[in-house]
Structures are given as C-alpha cells and as structure tokens.
C-alpha positions as protocol buffer text, in pm:
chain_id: "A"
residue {
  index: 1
  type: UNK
  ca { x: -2976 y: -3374 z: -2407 }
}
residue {
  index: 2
  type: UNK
  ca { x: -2645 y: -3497 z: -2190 }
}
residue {
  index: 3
  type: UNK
  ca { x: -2434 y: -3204 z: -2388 }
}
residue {
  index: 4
  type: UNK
  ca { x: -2689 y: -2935 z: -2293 }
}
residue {
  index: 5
  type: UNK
  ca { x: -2695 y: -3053 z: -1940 }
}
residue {
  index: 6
  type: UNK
  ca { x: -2307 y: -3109 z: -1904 }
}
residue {
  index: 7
  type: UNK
  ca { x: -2273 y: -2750 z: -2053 }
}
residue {
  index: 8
  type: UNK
  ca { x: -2565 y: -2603 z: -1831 }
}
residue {
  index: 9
  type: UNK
  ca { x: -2384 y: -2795 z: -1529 }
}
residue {
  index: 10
  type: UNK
  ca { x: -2038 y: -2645 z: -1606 }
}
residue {
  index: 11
  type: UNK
  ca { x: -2174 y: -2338 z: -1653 }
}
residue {
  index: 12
  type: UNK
  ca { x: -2345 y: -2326 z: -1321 }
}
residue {
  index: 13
  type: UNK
  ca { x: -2032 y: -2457 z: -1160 }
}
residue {
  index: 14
  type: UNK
  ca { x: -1808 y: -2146 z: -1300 }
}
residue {
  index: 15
  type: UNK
  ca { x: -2039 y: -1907 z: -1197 }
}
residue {
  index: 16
  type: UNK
  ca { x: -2014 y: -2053 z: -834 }
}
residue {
  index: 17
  type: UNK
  ca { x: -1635 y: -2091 z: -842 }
}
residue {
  index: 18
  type: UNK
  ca { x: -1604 y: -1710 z: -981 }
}
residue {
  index: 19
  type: UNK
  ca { x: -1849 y: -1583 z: -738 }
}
residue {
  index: 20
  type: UNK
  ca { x: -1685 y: -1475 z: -366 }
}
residue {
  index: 21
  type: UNK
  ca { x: -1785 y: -1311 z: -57 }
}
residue {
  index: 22
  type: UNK
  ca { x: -1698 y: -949 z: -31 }
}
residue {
  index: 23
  type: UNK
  ca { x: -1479 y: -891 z: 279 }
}
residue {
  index: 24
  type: UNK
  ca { x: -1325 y: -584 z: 367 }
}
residue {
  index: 25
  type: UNK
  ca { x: -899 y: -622 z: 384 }
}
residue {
  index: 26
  type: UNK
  ca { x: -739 y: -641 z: 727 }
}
residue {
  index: 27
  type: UNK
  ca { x: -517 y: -372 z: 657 }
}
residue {
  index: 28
  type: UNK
  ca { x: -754 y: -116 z: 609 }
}
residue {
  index: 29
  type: UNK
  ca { x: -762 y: 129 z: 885 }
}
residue {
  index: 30
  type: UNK
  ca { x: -1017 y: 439 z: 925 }
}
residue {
  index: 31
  type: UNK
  ca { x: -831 y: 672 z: 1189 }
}
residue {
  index: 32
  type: UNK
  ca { x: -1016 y: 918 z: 1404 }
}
residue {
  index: 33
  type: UNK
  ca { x: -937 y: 1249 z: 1191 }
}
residue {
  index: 34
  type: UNK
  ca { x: -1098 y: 1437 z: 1543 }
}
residue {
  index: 35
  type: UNK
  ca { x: -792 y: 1590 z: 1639 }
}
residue {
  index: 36
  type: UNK
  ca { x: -620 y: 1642 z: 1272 }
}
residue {
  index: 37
  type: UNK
  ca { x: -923 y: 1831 z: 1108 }
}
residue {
  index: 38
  type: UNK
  ca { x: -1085 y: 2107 z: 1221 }
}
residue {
  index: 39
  type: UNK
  ca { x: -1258 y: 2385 z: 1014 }
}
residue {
  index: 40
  type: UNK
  ca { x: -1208 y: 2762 z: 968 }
}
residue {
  index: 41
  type: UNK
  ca { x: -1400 y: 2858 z: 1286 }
}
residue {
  index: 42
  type: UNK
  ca { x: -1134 y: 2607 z: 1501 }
}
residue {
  index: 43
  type: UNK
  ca { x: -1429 y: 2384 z: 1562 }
}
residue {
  index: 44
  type: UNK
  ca { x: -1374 y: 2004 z: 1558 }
}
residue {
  index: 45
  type: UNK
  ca { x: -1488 y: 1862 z: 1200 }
}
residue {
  index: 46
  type: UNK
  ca { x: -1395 y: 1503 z: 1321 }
}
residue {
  index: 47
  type: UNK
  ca { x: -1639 y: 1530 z: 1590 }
}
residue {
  index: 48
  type: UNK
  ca { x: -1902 y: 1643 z: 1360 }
}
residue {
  index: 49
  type: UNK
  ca { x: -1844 y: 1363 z: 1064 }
}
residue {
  index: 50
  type: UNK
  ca { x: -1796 y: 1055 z: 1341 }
}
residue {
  index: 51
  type: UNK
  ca { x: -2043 y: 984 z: 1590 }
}
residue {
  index: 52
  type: UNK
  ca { x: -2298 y: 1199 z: 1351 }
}
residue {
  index: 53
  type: UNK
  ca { x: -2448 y: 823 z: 1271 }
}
residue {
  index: 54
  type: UNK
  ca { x: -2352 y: 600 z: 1546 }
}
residue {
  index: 55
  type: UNK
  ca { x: -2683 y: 394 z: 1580 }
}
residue {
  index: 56
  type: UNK
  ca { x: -2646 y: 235 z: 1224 }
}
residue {
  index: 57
  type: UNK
  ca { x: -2294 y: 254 z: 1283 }
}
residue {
  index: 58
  type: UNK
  ca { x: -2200 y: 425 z: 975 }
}
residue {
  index: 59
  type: UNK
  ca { x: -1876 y: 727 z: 986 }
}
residue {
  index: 60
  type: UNK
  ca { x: -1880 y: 1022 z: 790 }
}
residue {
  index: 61
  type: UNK
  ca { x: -1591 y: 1057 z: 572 }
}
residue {
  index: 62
  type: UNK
  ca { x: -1457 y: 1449 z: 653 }
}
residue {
  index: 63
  type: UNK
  ca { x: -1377 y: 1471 z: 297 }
}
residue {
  index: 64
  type: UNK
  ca { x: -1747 y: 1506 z: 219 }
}
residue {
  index: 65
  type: UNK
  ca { x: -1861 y: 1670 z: 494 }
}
residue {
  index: 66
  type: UNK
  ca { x: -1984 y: 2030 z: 349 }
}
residue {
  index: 67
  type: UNK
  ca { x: -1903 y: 2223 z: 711 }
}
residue {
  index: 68
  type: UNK
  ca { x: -1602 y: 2096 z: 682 }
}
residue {
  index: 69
  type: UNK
  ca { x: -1268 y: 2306 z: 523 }
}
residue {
  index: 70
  type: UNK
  ca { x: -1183 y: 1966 z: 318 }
}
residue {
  index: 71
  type: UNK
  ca { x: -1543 y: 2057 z: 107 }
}
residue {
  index: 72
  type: UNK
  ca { x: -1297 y: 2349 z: -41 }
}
residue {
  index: 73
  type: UNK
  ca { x: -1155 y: 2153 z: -339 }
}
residue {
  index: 74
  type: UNK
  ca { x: -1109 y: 2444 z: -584 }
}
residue {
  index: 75
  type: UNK
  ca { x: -873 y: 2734 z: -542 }
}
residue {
  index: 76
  type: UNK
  ca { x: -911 y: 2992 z: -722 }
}
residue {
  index: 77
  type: UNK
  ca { x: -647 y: 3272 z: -874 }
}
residue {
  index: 78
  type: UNK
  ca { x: -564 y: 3584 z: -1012 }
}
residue {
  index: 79
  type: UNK
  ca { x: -487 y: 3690 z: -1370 }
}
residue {
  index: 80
  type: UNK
  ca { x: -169 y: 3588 z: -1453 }
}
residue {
  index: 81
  type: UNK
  ca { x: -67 y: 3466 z: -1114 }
}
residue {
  index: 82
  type: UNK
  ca { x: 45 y: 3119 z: -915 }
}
residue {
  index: 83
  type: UNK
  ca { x: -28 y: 3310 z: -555 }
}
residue {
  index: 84
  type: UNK
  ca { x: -236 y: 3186 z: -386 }
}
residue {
  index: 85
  type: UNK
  ca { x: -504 y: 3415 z: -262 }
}
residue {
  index: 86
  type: UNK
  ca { x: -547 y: 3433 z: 124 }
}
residue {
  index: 87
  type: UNK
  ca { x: -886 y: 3296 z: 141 }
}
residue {
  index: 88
  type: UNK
  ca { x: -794 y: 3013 z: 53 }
}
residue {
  index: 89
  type: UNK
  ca { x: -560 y: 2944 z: 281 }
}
residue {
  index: 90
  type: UNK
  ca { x: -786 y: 2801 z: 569 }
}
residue {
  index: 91
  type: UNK
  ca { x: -850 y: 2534 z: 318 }
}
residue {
  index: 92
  type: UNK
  ca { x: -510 y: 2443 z: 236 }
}
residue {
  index: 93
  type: UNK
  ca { x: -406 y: 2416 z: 553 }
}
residue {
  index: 94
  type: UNK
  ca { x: -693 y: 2159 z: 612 }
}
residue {
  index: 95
  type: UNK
  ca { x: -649 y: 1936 z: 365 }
}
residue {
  index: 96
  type: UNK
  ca { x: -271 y: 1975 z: 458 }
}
residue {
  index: 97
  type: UNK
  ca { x: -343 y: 1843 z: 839 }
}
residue {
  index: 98
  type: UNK
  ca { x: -573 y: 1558 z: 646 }
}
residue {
  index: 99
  type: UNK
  ca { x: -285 y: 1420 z: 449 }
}
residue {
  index: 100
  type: UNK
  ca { x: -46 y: 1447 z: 713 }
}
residue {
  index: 101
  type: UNK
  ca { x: -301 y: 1212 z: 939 }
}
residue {
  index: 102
  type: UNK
  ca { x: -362 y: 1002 z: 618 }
}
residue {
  index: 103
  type: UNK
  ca { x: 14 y: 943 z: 498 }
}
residue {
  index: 104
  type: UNK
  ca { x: -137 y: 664 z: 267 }
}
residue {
  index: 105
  type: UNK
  ca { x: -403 y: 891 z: 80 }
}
residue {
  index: 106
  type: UNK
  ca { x: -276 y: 1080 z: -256 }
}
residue {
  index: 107
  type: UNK
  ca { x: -383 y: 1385 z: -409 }
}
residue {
  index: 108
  type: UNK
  ca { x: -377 y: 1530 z: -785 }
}
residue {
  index: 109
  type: UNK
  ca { x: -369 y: 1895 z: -804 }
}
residue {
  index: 110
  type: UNK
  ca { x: -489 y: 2006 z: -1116 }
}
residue {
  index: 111
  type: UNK
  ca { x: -378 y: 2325 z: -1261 }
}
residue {
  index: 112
  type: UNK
  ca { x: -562 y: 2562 z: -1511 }
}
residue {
  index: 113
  type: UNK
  ca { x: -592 y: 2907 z: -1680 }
}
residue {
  index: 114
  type: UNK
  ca { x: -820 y: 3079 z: -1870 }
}
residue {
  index: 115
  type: UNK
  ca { x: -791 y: 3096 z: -2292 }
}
residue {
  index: 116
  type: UNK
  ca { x: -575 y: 3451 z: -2294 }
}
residue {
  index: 117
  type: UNK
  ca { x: -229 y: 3366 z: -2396 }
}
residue {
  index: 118
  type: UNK
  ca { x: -23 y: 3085 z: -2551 }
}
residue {
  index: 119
  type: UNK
  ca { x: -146 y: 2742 z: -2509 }
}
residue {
  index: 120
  type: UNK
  ca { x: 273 y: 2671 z: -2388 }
}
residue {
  index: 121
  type: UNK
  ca { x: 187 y: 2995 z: -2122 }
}
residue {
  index: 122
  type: UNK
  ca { x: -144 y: 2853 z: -1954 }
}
residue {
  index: 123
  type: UNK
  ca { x: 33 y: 2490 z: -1951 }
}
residue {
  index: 124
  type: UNK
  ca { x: 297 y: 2660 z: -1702 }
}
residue {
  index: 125
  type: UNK
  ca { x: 92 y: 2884 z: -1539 }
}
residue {
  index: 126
  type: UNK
  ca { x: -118 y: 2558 z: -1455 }
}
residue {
  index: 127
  type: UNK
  ca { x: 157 y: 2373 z: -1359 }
}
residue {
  index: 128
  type: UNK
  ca { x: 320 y: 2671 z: -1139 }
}
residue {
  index: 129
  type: UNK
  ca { x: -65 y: 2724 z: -968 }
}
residue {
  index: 130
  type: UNK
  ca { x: -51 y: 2355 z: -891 }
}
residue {
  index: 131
  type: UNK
  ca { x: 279 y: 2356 z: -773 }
}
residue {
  index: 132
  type: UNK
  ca { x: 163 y: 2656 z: -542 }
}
residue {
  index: 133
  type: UNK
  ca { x: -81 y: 2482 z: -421 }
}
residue {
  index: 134
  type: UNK
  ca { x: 162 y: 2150 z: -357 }
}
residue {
  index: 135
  type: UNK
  ca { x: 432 y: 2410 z: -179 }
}
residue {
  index: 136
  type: UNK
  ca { x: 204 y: 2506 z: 74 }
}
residue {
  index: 137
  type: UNK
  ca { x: 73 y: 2178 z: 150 }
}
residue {
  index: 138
  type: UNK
  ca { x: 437 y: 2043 z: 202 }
}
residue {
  index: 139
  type: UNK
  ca { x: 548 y: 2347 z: 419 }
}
residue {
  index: 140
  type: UNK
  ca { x: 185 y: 2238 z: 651 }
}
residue {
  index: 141
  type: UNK
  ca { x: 320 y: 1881 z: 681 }
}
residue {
  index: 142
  type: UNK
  ca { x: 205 y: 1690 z: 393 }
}
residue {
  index: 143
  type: UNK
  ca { x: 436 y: 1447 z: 248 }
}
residue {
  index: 144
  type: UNK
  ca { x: 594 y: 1585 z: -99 }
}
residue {
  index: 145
  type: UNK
  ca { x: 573 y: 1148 z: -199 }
}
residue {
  index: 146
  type: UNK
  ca { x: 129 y: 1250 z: -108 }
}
residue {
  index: 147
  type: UNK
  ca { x: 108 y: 1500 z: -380 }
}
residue {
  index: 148
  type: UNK
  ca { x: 100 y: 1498 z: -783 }
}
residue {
  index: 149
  type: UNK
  ca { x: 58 y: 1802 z: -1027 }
}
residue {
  index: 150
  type: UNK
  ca { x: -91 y: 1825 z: -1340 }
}
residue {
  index: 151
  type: UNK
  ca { x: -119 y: 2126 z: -1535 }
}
residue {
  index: 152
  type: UNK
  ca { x: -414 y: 2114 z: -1826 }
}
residue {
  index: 153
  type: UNK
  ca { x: -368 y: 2542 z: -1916 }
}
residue {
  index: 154
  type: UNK
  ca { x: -648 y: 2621 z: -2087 }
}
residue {
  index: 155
  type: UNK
  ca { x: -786 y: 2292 z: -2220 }
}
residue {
  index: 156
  type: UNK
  ca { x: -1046 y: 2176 z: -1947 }
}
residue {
  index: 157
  type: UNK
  ca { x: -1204 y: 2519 z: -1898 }
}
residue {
  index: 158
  type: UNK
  ca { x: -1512 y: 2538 z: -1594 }
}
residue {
  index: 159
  type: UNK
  ca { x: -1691 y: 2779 z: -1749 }
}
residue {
  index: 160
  type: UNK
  ca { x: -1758 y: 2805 z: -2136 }
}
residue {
  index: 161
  type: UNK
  ca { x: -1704 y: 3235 z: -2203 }
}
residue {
  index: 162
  type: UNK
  ca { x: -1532 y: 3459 z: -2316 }
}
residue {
  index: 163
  type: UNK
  ca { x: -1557 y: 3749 z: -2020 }
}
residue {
  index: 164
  type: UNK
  ca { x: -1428 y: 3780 z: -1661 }
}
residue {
  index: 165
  type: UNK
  ca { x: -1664 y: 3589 z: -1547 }
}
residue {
  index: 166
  type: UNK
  ca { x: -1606 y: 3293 z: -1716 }
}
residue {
  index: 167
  type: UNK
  ca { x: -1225 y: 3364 z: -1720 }
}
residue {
  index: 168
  type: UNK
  ca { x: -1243 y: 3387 z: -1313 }
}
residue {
  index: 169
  type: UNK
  ca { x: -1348 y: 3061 z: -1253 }
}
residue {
  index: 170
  type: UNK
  ca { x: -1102 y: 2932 z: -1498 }
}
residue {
  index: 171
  type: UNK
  ca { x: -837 y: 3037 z: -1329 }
}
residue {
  index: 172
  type: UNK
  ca { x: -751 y: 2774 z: -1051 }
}
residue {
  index: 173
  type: UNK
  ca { x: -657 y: 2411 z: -902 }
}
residue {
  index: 174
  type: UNK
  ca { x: -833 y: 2129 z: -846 }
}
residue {
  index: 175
  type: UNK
  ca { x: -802 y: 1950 z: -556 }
}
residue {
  index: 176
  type: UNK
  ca { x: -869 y: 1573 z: -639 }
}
residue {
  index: 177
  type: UNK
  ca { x: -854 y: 1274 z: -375 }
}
C-alpha cells in the first residue's frame, strides 16, 4: 500500500512541477497596421480590423479580415507565364506594405502549374511564378530576408481535371504566412 501511494504521490507531484501558467512573452508586440494597410478602394483596413471589438478587448488580425486586400492569398496566372496579371496587383502591393510594417513576419510563396508539360518545366515555371511574385514584393518594400519560394509544378494541383477550368486555377502562387 506505501509503494502505490509513494508512486501515486510522485506522480501527482510531476504533473504539478510540469504544469505552468501560460503567459504571453514580453517581446511580443502587435503594431497598429492603420496606416500600413489599406485595401483596394484606399480605405483604412487597420481601422476596420482594430477597434472592430474594443469592449472585449479583442484586435482583428488584418490578415483575416475578408474586406481586407491581405484576404487575396492566391495569384493566379496565365498559360505558360510568370507575369503577373494586373489584378492582382492591388493585392501584392498589400501584403507588400504588411511585411514592410511586420519586418519579423515571413512568408512562403508557393509556386504551381498545371499537368501540360515536363514535370522539370512546371517545377521552374513554379519557381519563376513564385519568384514573380517575391520580385514585386521586394521592389514595394518587403525585405528579400521576409520572403521564401517554393516551387511544387504540377504536384499539388487545386483542382483535380483535365480542362481549362481545372488547369486555370492550377496555375498560380500561394501566399502562405
């Protein structure tokens, strides 16, 4: 009866010791993006994700905030091109003002293409779509040190087909936070 005790005891005592309080670190900082983000229309996204909560005291991350430019996290192509269409421009240039005010956040830009040609071809025609993508956001201020590229071709496909349709949404970048 001791043993079971002495091992029910020590058990007890290890759960207490491995068990902490959660606190949040000192050095974590969330910046008023108010100024730095603002959507297509030139209106203020900051203003719209802080403040939106303020009597439980929560903020609204503007990466998920669906008015916002930021929500735009897939750019689409072209056959057989790495330009990047102007549509999506408004986008990049968000999410290039967001890293610039966030020098500490990172980003993967993932780089596809649909199934025609080689599986070498779609790897760098991924990789040249993400580094499109990772141009632009430099020449808009983020930092080149912010930004990494991966190119999977044709091997993570969106859409299961074998059409345009399918192909069209096949053809892009991910932008991944």
């Amino acid at each position: 009866m001791k043993i079971r005790t002495l091992v029910m005891l020590l058990s007890l005592s290890v759960l207490f010791a491995c068990s902490s309080t959660e606190e949040k670190p000192d050095d974590v900082v969330v910046e008023d993006q108010s100024e730095a983000v603002t959507d297509a229309a030139g209106a203020d996204a900051g203003a719209q994700a802080y403040g939106a909560d303020e009597d439980a005291g929560a903020a609204l991350d503007p990466l998920n905030d669906p008015s916002s430019q930021l929500s735009v996290r897939i750019i689409y192509f072209a056959y057989d091109s790495s330009e990047v269409r102007p549509e999506f421009r408004p986008a990049i240039e968000a999410h290039a003002r967001y890293l610039a005010a966030n020098p500490n956040t990172i980003v993967t830009l993932e780089g596809h293409a649909d199934e025609r040609g080689s599986r070498e071809y779609n790897l760098a025609l991924g990789e040249n779509r993400a580094n499109s993508v990772k141009r632009q956001l430099s020449l808009l201020g983020a930092s080149a040190g912010q930004i990494r590229t991966v190119s999977y071709g044709e091997e993570r496909p969106a859409v299961d087909g074998h059409d345009e349709s399918a192909w069209s949404q096949n053809r892009r970048v991910v932008i991944i936070y």
